[in-house]
N, CA, C and O atoms as CSV, one atom per row, in Angstrom:
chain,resi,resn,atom,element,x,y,z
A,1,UNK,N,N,-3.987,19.925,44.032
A,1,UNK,CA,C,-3.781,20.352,42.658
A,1,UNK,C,C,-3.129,19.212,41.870
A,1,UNK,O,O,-1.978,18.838,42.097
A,2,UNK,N,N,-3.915,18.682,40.940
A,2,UNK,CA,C,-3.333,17.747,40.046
A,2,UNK,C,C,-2.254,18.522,38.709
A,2,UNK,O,O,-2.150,19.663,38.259
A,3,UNK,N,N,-1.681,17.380,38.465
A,3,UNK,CA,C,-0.172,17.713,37.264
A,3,UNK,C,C,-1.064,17.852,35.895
A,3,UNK,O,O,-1.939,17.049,35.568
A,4,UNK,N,N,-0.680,19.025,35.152
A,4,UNK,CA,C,-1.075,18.953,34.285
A,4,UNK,C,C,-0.597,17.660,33.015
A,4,UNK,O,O,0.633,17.616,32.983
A,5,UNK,N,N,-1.143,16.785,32.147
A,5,UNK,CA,C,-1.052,15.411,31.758
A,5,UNK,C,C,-1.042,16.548,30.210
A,5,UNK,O,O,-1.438,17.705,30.065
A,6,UNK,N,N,-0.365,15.516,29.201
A,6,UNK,CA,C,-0.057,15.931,27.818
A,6,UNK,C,C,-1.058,15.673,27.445
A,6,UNK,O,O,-1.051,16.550,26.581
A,7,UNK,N,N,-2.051,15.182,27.308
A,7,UNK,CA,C,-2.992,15.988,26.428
A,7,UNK,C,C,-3.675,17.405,27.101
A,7,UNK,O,O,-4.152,18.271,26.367
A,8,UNK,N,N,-3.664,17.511,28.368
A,8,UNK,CA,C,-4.034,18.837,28.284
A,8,UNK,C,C,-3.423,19.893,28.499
A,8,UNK,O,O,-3.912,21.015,28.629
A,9,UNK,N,N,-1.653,19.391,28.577
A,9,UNK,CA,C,-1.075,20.351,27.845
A,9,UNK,C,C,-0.678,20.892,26.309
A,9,UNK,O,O,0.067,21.788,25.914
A,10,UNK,N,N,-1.569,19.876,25.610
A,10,UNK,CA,C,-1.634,19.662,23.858
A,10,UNK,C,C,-2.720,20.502,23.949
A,10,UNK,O,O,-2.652,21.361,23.070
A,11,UNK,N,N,-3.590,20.599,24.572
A,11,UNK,CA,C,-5.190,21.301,24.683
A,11,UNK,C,C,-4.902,22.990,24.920
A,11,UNK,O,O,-5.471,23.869,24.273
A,12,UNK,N,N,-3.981,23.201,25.897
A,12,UNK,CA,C,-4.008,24.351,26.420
A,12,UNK,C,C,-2.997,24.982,25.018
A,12,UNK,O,O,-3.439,25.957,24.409
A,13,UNK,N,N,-2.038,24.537,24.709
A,13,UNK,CA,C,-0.803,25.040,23.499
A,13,UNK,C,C,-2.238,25.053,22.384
A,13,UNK,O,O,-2.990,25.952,22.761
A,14,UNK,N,N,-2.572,24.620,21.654
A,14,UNK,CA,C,-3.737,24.775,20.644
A,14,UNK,C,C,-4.385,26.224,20.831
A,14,UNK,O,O,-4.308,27.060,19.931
A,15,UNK,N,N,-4.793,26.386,21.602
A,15,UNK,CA,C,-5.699,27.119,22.396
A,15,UNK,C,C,-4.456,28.664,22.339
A,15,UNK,O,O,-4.525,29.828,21.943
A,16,UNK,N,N,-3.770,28.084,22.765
A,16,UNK,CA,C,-3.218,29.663,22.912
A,16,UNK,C,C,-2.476,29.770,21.682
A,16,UNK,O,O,-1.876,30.833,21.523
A,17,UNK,N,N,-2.383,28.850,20.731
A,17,UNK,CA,C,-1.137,29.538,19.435
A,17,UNK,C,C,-2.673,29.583,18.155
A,17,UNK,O,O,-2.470,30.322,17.191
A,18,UNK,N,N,-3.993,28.885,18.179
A,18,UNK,CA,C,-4.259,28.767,17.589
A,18,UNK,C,C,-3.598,27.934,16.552
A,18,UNK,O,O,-3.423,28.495,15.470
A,19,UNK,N,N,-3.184,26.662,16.674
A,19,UNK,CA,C,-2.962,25.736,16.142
A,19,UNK,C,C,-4.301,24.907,16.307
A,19,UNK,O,O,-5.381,25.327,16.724
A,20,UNK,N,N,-3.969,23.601,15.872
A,20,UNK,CA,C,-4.743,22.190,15.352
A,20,UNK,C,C,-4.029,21.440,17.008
A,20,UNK,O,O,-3.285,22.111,17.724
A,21,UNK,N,N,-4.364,20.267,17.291
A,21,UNK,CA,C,-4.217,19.636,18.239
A,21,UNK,C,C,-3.015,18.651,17.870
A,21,UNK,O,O,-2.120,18.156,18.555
A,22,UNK,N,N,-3.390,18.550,16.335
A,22,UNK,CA,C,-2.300,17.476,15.237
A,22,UNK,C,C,-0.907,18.192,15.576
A,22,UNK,O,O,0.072,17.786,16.202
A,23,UNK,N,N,-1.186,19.441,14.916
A,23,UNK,CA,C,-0.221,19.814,14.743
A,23,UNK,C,C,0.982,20.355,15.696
A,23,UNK,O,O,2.167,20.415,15.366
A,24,UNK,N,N,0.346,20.792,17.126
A,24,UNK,CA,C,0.853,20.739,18.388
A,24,UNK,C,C,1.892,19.121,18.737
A,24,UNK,O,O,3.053,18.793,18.980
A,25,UNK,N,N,1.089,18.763,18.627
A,25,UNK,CA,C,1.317,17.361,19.009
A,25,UNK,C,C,2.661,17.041,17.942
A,25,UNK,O,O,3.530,16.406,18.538
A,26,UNK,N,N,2.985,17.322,16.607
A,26,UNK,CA,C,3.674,16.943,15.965
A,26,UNK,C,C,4.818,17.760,16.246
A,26,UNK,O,O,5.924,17.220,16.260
A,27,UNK,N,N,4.713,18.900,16.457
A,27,UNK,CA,C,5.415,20.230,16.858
A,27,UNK,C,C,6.316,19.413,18.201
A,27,UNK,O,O,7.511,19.134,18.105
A,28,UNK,N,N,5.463,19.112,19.435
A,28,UNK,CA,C,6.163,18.936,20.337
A,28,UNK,C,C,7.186,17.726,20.070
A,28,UNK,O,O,8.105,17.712,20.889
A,29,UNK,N,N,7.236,16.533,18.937
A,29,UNK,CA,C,7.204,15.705,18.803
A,29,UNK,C,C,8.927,15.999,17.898
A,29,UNK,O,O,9.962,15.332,17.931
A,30,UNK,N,N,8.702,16.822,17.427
A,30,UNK,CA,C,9.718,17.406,16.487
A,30,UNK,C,C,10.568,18.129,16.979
A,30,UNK,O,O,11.683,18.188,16.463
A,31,UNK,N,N,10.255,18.843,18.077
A,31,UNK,CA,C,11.158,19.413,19.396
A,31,UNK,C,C,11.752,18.536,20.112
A,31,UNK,O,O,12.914,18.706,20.484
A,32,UNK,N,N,11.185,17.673,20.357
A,32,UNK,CA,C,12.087,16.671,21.377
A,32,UNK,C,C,12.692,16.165,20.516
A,32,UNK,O,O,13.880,16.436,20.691
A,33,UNK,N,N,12.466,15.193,19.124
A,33,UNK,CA,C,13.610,14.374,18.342
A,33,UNK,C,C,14.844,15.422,18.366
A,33,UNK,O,O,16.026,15.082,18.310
A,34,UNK,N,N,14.300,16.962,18.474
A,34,UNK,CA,C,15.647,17.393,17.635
A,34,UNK,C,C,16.504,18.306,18.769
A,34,UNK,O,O,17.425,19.019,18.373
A,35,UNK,N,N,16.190,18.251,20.040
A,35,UNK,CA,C,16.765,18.047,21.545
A,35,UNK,C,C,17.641,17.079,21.700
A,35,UNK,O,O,18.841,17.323,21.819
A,36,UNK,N,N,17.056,15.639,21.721
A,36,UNK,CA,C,17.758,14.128,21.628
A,36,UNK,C,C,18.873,14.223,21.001
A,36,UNK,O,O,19.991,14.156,21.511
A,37,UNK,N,N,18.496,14.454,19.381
A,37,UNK,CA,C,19.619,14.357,18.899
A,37,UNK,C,C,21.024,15.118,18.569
A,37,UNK,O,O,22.140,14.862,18.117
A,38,UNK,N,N,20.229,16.272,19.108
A,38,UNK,CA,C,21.405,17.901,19.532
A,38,UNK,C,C,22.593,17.300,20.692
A,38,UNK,O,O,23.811,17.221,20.538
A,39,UNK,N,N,21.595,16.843,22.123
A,39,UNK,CA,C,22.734,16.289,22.566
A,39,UNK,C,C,23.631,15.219,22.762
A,39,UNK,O,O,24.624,15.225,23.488
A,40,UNK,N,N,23.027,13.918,21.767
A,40,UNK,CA,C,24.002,13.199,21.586
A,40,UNK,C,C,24.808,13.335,20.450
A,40,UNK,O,O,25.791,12.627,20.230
A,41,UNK,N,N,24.378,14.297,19.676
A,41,UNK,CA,C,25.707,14.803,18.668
A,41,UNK,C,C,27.046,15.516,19.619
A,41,UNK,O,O,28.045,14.990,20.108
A,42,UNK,N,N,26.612,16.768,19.621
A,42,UNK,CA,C,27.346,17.760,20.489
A,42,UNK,C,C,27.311,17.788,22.745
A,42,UNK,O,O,27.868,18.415,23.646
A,43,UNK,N,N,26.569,16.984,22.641
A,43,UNK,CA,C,26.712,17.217,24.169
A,43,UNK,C,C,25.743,18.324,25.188
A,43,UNK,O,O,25.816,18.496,26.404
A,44,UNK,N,N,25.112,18.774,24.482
A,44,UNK,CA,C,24.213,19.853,25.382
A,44,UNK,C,C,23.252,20.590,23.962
A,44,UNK,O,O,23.689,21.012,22.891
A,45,UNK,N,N,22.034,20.538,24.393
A,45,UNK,CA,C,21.180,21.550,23.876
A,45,UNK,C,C,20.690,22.967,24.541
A,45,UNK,O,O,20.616,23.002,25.769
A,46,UNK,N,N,20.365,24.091,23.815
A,46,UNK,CA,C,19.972,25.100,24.908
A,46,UNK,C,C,18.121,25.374,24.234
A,46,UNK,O,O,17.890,26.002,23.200
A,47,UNK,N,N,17.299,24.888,24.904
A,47,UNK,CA,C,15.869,25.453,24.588
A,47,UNK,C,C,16.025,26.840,25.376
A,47,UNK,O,O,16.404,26.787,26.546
A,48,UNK,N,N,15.713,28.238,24.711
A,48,UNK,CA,C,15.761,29.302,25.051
A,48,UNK,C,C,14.186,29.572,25.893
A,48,UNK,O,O,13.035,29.229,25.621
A,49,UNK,N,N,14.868,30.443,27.154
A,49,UNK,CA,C,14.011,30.710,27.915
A,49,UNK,C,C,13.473,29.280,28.824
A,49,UNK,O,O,12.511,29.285,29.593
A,50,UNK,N,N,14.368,28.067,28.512
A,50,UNK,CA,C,13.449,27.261,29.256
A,50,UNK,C,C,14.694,26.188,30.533
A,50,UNK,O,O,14.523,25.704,31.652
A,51,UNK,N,N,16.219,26.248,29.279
A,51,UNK,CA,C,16.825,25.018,30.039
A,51,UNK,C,C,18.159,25.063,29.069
A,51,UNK,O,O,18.435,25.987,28.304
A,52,UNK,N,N,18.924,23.856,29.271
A,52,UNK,CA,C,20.105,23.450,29.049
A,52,UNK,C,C,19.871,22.068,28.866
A,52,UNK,O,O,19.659,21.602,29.986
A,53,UNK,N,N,19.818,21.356,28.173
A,53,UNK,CA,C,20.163,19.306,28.540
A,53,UNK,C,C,22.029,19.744,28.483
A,53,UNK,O,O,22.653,20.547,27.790
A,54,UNK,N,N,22.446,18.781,29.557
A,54,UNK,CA,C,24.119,18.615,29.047
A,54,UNK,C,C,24.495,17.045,29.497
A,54,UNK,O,O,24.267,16.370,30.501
A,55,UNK,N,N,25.270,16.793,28.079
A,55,UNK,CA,C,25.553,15.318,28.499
A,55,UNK,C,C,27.187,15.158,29.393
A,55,UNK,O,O,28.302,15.577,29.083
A,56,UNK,N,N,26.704,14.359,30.604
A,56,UNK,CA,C,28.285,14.593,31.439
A,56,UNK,C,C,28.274,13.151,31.843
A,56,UNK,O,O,27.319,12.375,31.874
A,57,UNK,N,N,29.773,12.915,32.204
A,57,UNK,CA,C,30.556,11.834,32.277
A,57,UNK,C,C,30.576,11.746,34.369
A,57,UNK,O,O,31.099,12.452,35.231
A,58,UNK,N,N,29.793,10.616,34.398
A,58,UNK,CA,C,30.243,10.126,35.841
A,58,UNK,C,C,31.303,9.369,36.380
A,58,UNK,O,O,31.709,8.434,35.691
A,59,UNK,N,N,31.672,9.517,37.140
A,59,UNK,CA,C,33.053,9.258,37.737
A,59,UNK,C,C,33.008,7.588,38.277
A,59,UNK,O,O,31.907,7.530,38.824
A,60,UNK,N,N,33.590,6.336,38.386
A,60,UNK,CA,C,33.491,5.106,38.765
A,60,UNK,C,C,33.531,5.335,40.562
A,60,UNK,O,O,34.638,5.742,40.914
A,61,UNK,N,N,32.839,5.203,41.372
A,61,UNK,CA,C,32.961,5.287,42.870
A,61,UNK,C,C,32.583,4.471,43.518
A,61,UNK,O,O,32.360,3.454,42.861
A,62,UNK,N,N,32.314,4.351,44.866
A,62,UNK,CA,C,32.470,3.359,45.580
A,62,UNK,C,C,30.582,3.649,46.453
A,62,UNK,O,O,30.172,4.786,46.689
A,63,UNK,N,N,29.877,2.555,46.730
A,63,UNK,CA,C,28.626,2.964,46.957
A,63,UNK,C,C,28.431,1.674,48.100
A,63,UNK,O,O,29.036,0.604,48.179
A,64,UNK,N,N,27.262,2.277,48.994
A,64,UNK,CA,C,26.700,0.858,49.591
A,64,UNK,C,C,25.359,0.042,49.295
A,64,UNK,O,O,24.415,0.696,48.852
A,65,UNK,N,N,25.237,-0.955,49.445
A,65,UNK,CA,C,24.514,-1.570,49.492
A,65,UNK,C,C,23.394,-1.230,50.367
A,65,UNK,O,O,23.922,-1.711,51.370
A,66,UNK,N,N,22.541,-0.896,50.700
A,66,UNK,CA,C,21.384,-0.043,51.745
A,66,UNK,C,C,21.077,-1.871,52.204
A,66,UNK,O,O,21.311,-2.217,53.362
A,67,UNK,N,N,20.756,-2.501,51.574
A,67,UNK,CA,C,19.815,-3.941,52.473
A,67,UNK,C,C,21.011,-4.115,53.074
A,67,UNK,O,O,20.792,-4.002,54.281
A,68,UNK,N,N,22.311,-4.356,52.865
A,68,UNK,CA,C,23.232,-5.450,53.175
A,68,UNK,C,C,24.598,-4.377,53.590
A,68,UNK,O,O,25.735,-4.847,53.567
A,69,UNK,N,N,24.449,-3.442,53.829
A,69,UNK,CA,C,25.528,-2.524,53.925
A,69,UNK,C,C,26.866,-2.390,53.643
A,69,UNK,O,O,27.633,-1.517,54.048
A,70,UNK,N,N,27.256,-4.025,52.374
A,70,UNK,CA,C,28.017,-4.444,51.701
A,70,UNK,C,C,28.752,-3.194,50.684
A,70,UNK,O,O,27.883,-2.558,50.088
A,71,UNK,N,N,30.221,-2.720,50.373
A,71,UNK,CA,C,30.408,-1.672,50.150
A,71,UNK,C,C,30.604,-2.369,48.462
A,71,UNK,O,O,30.911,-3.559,48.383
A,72,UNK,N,N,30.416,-1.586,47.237
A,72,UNK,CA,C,29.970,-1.822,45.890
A,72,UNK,C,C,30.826,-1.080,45.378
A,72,UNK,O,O,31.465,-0.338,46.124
A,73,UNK,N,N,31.101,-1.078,43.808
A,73,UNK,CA,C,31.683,-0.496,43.329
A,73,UNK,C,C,30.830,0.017,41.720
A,73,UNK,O,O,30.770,-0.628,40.673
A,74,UNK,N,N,30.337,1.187,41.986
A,74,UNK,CA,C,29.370,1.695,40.930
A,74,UNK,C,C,29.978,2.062,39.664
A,74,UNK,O,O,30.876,2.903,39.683
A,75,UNK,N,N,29.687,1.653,38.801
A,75,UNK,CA,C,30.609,1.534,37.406
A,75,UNK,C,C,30.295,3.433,37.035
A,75,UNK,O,O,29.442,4.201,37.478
A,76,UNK,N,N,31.392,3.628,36.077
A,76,UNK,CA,C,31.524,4.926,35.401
A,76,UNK,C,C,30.340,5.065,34.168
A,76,UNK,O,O,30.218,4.253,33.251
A,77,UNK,N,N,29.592,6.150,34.344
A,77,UNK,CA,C,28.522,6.332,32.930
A,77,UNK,C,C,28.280,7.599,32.539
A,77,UNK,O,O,28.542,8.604,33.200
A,78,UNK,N,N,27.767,7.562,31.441
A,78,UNK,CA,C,27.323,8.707,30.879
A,78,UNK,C,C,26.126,9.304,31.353
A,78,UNK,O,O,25.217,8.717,30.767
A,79,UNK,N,N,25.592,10.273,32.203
A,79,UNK,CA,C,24.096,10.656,32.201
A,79,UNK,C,C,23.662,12.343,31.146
A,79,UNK,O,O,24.319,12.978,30.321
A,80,UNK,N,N,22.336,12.523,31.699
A,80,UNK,CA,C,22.324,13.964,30.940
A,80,UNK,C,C,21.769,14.970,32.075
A,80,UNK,O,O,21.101,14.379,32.923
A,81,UNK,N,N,21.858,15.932,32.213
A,81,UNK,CA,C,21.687,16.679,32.973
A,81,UNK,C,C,20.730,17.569,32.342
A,81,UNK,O,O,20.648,17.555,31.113
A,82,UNK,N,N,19.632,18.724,33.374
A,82,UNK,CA,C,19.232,19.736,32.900
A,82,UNK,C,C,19.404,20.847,33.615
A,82,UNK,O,O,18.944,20.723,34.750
A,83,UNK,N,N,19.909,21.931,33.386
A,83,UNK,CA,C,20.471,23.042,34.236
A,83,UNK,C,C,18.951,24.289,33.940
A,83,UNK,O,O,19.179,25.114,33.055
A,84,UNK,N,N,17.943,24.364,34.434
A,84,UNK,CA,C,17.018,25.435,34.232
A,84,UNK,C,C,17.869,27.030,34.138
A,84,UNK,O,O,18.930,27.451,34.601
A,85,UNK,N,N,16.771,27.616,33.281
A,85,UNK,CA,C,17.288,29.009,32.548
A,85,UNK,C,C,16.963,30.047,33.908
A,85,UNK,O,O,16.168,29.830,34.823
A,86,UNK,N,N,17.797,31.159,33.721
A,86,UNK,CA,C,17.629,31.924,34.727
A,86,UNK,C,C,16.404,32.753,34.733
A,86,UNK,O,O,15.906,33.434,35.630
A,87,UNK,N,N,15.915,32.451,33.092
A,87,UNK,CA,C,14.446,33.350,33.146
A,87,UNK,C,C,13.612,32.805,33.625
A,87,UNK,O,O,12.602,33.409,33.987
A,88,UNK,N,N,13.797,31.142,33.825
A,88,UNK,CA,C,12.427,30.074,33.848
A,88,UNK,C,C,12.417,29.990,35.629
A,88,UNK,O,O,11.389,29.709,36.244
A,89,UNK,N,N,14.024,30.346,36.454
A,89,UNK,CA,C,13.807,30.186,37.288
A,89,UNK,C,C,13.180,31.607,37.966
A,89,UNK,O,O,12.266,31.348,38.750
A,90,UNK,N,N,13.407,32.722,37.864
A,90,UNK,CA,C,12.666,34.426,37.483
A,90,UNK,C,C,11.309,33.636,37.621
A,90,UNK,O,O,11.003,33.466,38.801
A,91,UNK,N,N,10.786,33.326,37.085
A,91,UNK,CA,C,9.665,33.044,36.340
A,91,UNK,C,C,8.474,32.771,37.394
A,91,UNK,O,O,7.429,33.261,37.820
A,92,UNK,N,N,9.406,31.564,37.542
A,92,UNK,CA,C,8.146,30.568,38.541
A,92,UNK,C,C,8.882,30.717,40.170
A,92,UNK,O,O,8.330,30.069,41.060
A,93,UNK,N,N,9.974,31.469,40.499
A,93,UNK,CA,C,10.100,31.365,41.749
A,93,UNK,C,C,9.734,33.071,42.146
A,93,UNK,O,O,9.742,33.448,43.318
């Protein structure tokens, strides 16, 4: 079973909202800018029924080197996380 690829998940959304292909496409396009910028304003977005993004702070720790088994010191960063919705996990499990 192959992954479904964005255009034919642009194909299948058309299809079922009766939209334009444009306008899907601009739609999804306008969802994500305004995800992005939800959580680097405030720190977490919630898309309902689907997820959470949350932006969290990693801790500075100590790591190895896998070729050289040399012990490292992994700097502190920011990542984002996604915590799935309890309906989405309902859903598909």
């Amino acid at each position: 079973m192959s992954k479904m690829t964005k255009t034919q998940m642009v194909a299948s959304l058309a299809e079922a909202t009766n939209m334009s292909k444009k306008e899907v496409v601009a739609f999804l396009e306008g969802m994500t800018d305004l995800v992005y910028k939800e959580v680097k304003k405030n720190g977490e977005c919630i898309v309902p029924g689907f997820g959470k993004l949350v932006k969290a702070k990693r801790k500075a720790r100590e790591g190895r080197n896998p070729a050289t088994g040399e012990t490292i010191k992994i700097p502190a960063k920011t990542v984002v996380k996604f915590r799935l919705a309890k309906a989405a996990k309902d859903a598909i499990l």
